[in-house]
Backbone atoms as SQL, in Angstrom:
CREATE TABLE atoms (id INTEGER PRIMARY KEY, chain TEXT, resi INTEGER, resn TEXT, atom TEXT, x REAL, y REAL, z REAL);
INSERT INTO atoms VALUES
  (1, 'A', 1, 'UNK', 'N', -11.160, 34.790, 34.315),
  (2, 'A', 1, 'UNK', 'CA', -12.369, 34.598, 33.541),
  (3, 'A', 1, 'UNK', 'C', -12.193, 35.240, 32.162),
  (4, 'A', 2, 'UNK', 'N', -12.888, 34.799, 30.953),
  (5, 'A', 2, 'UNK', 'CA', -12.579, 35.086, 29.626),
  (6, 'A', 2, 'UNK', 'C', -13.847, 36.328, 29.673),
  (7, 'A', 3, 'UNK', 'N', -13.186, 37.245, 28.671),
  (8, 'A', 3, 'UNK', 'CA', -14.372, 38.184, 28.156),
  (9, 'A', 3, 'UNK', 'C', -15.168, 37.721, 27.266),
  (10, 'A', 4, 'UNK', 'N', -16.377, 38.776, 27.421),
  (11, 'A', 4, 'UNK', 'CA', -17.630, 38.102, 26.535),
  (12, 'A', 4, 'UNK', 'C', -16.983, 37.614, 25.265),
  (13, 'A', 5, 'UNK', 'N', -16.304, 38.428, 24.350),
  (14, 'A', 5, 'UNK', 'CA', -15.976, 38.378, 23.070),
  (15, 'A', 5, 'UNK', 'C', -15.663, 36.492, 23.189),
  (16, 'A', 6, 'UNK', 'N', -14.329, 36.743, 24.155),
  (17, 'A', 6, 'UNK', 'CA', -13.191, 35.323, 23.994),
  (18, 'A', 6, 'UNK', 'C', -14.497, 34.045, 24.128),
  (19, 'A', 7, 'UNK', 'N', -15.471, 34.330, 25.108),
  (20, 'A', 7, 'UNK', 'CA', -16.489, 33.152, 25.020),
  (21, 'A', 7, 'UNK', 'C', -16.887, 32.733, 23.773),
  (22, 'A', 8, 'UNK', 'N', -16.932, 34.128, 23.049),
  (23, 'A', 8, 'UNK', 'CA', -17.874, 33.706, 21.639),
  (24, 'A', 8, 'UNK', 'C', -17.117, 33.273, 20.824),
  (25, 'A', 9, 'UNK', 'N', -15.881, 33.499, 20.719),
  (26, 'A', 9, 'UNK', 'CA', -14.900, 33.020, 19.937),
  (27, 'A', 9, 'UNK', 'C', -14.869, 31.715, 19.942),
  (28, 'A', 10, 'UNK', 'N', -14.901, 30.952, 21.281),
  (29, 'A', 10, 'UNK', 'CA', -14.853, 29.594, 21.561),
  (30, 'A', 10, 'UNK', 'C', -16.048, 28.944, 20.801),
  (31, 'A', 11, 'UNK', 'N', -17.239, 29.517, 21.220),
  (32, 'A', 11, 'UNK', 'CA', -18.482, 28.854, 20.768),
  (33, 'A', 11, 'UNK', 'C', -18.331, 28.375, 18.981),
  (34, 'A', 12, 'UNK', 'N', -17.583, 29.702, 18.532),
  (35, 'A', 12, 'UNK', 'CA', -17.575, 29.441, 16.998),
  (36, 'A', 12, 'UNK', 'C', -16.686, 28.571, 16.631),
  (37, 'A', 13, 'UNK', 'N', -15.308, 28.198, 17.216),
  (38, 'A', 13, 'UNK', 'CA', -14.308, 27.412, 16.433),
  (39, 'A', 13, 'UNK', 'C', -15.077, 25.645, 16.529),
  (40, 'A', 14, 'UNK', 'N', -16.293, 24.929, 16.582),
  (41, 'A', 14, 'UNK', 'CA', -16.740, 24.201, 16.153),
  (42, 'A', 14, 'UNK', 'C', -17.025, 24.415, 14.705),
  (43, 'A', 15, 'UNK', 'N', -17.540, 25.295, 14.396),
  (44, 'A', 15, 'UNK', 'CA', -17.689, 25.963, 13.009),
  (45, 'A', 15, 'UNK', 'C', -16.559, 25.790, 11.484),
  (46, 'A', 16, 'UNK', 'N', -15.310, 26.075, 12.641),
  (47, 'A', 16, 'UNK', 'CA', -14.010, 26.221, 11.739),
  (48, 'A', 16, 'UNK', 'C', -13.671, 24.797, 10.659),
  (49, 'A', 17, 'UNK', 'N', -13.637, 25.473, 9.445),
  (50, 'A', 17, 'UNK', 'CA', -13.195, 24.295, 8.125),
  (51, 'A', 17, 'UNK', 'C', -11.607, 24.596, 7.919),
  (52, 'A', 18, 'UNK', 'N', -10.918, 23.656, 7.603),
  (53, 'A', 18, 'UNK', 'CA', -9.402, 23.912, 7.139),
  (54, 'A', 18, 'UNK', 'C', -9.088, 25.120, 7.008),
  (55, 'A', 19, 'UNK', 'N', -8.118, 25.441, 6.852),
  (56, 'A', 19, 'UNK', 'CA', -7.391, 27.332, 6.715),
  (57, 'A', 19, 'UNK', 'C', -8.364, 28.494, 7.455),
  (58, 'A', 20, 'UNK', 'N', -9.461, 28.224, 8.198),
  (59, 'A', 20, 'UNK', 'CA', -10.357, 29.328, 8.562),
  (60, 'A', 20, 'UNK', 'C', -9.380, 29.615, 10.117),
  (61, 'A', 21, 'UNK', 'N', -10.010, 30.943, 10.954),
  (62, 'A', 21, 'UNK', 'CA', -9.515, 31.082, 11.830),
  (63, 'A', 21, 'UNK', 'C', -10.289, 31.839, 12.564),
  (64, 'A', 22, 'UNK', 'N', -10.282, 31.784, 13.458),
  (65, 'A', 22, 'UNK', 'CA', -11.474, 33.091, 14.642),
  (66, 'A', 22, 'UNK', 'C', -10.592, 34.294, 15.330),
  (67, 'A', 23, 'UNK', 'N', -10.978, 34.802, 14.790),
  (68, 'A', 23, 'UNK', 'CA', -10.535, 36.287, 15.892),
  (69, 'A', 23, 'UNK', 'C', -11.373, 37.068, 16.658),
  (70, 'A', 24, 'UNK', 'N', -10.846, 38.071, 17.360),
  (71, 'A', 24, 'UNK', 'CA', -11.730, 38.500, 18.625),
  (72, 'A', 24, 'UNK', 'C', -11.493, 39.568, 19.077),
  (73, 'A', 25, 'UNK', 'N', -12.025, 40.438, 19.764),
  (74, 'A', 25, 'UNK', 'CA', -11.425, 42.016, 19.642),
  (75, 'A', 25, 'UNK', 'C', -11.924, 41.792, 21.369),
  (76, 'A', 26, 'UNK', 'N', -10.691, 42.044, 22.119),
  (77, 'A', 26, 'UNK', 'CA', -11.028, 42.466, 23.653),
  (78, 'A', 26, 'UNK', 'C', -10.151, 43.940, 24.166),
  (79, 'A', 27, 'UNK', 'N', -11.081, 44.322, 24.886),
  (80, 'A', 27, 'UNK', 'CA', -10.789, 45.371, 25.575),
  (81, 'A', 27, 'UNK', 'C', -10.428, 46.754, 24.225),
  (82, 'A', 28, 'UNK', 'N', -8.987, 46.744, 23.931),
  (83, 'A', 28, 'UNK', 'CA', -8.937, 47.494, 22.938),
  (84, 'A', 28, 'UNK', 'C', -8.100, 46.998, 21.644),
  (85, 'A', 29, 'UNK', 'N', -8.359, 45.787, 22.195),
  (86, 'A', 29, 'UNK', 'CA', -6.939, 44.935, 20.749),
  (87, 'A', 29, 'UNK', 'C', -7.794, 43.765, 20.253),
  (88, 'A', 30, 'UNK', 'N', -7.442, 43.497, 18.911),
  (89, 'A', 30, 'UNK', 'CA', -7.942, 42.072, 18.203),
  (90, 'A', 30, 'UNK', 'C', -6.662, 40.773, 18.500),
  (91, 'A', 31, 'UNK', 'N', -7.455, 39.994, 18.817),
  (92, 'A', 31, 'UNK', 'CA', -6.844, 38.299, 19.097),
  (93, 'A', 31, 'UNK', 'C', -7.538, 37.653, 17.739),
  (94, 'A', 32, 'UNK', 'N', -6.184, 36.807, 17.978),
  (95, 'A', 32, 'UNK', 'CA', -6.006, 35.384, 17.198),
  (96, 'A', 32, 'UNK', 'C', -5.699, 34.391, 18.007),
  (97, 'A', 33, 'UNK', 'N', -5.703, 33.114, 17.950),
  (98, 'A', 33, 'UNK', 'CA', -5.218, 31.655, 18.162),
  (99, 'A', 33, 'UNK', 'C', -3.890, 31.898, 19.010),
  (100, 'A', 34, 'UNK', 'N', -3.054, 32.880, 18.226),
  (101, 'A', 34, 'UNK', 'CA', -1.256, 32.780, 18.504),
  (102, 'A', 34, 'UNK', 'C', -1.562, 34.532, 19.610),
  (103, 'A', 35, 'UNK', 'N', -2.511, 35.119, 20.632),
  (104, 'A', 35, 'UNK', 'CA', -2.331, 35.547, 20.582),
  (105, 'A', 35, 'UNK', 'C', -2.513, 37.680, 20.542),
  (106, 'A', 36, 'UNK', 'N', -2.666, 39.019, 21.109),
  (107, 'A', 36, 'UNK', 'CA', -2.706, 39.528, 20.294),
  (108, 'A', 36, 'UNK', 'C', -2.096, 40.047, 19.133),
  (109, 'A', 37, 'UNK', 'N', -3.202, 40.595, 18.764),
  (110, 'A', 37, 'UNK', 'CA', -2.562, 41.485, 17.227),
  (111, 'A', 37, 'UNK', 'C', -1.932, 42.849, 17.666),
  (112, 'A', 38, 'UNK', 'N', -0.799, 43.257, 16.444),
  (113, 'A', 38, 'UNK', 'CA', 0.105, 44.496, 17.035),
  (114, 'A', 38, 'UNK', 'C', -1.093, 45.629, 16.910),
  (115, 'A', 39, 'UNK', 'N', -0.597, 46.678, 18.005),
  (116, 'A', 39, 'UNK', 'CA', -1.054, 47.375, 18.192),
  (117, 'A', 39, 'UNK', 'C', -1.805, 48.562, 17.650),
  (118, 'A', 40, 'UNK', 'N', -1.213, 48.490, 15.831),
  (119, 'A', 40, 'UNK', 'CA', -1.158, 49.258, 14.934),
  (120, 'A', 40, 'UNK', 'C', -2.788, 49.568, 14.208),
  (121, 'A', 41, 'UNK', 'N', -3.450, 47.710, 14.947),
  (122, 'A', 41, 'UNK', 'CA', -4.715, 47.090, 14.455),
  (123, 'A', 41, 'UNK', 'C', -5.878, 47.291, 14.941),
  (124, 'A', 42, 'UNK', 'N', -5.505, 48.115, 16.586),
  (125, 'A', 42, 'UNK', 'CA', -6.602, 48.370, 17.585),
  (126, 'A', 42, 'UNK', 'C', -7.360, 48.764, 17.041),
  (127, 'A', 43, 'UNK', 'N', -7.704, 49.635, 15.921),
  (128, 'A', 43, 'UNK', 'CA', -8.797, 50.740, 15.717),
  (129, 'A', 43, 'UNK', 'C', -9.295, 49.911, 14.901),
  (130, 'A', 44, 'UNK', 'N', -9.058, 49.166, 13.986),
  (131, 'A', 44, 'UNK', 'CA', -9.282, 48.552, 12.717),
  (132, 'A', 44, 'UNK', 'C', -10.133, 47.747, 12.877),
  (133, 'A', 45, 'UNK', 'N', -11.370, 48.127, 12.092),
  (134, 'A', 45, 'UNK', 'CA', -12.883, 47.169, 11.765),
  (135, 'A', 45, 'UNK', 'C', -12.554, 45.698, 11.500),
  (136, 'A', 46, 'UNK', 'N', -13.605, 45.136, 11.598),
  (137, 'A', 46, 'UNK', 'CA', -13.442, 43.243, 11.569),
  (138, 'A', 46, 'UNK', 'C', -12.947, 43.343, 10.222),
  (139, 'A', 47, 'UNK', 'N', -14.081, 44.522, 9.332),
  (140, 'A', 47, 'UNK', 'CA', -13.892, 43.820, 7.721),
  (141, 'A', 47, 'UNK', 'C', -12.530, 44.432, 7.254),
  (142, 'A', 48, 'UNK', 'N', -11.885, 45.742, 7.159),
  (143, 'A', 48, 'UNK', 'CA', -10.366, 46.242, 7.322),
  (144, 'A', 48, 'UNK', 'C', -9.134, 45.257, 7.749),
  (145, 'A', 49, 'UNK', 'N', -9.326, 44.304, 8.784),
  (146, 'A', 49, 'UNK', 'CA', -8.636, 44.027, 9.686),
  (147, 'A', 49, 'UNK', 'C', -8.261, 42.290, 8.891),
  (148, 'A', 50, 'UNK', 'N', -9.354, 41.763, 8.588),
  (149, 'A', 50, 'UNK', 'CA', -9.571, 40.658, 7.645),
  (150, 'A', 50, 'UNK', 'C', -8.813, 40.886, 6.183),
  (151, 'A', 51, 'UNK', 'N', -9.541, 41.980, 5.805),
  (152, 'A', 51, 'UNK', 'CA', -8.579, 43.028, 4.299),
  (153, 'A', 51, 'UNK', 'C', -7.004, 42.465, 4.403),
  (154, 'A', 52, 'UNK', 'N', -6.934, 43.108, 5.731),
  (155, 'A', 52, 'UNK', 'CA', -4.852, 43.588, 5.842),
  (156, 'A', 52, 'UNK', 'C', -4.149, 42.222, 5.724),
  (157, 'A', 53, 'UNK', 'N', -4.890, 41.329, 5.862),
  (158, 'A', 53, 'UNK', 'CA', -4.127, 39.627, 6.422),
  (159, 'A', 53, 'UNK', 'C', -4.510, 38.969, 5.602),
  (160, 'A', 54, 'UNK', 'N', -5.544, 38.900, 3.710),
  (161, 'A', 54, 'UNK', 'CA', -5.602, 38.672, 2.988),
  (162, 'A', 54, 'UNK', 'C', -7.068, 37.217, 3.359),
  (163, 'A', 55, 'UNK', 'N', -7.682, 37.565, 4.406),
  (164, 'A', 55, 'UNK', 'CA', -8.900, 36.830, 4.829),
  (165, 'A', 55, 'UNK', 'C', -10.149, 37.020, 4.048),
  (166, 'A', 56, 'UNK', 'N', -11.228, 36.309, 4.060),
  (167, 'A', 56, 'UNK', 'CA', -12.575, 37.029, 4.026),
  (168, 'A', 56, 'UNK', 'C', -13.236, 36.435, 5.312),
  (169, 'A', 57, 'UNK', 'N', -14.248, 37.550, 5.699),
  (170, 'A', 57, 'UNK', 'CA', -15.378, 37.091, 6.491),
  (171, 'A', 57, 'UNK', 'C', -16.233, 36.030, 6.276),
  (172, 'A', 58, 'UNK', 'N', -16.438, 35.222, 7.114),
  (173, 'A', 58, 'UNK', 'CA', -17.461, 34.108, 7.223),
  (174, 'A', 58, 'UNK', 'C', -18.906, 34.956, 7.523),
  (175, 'A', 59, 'UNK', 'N', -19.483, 35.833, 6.730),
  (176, 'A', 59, 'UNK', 'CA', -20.552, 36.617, 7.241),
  (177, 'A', 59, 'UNK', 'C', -21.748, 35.824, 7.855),
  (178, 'A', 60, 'UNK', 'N', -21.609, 34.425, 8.093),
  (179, 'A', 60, 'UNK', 'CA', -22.919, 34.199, 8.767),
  (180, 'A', 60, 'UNK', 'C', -22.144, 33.731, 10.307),
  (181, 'A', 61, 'UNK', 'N', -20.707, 33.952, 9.998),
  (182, 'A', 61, 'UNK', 'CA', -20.292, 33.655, 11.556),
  (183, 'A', 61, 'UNK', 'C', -19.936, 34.882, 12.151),
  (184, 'A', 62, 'UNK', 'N', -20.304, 35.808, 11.571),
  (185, 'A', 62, 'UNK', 'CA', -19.617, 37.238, 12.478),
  (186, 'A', 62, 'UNK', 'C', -20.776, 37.845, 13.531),
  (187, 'A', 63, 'UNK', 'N', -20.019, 37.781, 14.394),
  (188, 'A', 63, 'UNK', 'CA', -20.752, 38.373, 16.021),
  (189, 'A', 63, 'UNK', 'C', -20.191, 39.697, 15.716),
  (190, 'A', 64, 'UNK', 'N', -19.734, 40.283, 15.186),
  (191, 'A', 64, 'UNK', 'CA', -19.191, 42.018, 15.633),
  (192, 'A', 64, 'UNK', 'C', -18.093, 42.118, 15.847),
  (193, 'A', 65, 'UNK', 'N', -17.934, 41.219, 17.312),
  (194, 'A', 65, 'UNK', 'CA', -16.471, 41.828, 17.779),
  (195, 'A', 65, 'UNK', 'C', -15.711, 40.224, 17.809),
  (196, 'A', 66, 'UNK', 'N', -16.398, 38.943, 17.268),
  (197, 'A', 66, 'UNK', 'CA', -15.801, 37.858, 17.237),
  (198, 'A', 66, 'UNK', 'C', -16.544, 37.349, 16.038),
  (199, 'A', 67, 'UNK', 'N', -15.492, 36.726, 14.921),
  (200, 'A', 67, 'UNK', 'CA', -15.679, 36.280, 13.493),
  (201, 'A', 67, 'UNK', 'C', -15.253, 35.078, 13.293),
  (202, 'A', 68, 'UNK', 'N', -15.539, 34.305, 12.447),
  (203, 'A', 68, 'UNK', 'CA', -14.915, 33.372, 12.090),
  (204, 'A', 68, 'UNK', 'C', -13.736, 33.911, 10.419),
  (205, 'A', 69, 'UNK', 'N', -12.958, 33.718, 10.198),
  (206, 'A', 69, 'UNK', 'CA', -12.704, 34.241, 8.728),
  (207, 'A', 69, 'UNK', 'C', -11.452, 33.086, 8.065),
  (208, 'A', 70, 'UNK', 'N', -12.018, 33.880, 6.907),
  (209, 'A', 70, 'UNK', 'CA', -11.141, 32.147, 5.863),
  (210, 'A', 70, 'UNK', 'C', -9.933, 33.092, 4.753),
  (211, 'A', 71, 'UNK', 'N', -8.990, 31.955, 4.764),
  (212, 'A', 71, 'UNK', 'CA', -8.107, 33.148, 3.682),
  (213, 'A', 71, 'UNK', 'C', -8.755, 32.766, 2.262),
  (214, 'A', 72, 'UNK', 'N', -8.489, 33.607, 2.080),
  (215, 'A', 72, 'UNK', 'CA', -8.533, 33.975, 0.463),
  (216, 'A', 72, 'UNK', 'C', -7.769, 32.906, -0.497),
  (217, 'A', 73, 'UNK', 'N', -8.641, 32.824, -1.247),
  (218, 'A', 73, 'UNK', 'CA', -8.042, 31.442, -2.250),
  (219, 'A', 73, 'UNK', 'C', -6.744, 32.285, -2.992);
């Protein structure tokens, strides 16, 4: 069974426009599509975490611990 987060993640990628992407923070690590993220990222806030990978937040798609986010032009 998927965690709450991974549900919400799903719900949002209807949402998703070209280059955007959803991530998701379970248990103690953030996911992507491909995946988790290295370990280095666990602690690291949605908006930090978006920062490091050259994203911005979709702020009307962010649940907290599941976002939608778009890269940066």
């Amino acid at each position: 069974m998927k965690s709450i987060n991974a549900q919400v993640a799903d719900l949002l990628r209807p949402f998703l426009k070209e280059g955007d992407k959803v991530i998701w923070r379970d248990a103690f690590r953030w996911h992507d599509d491909n995946g988790p993220l290295p370990n280095h990222f666990e602690g690291a806030s949605l908006a930090s975490l978006a920062d490091e990978f050259g994203y911005d937040i979709d702020w009307s798609m962010n649940m907290r611990h599941a976002a939608i986010v778009r890269k940066r032009p």
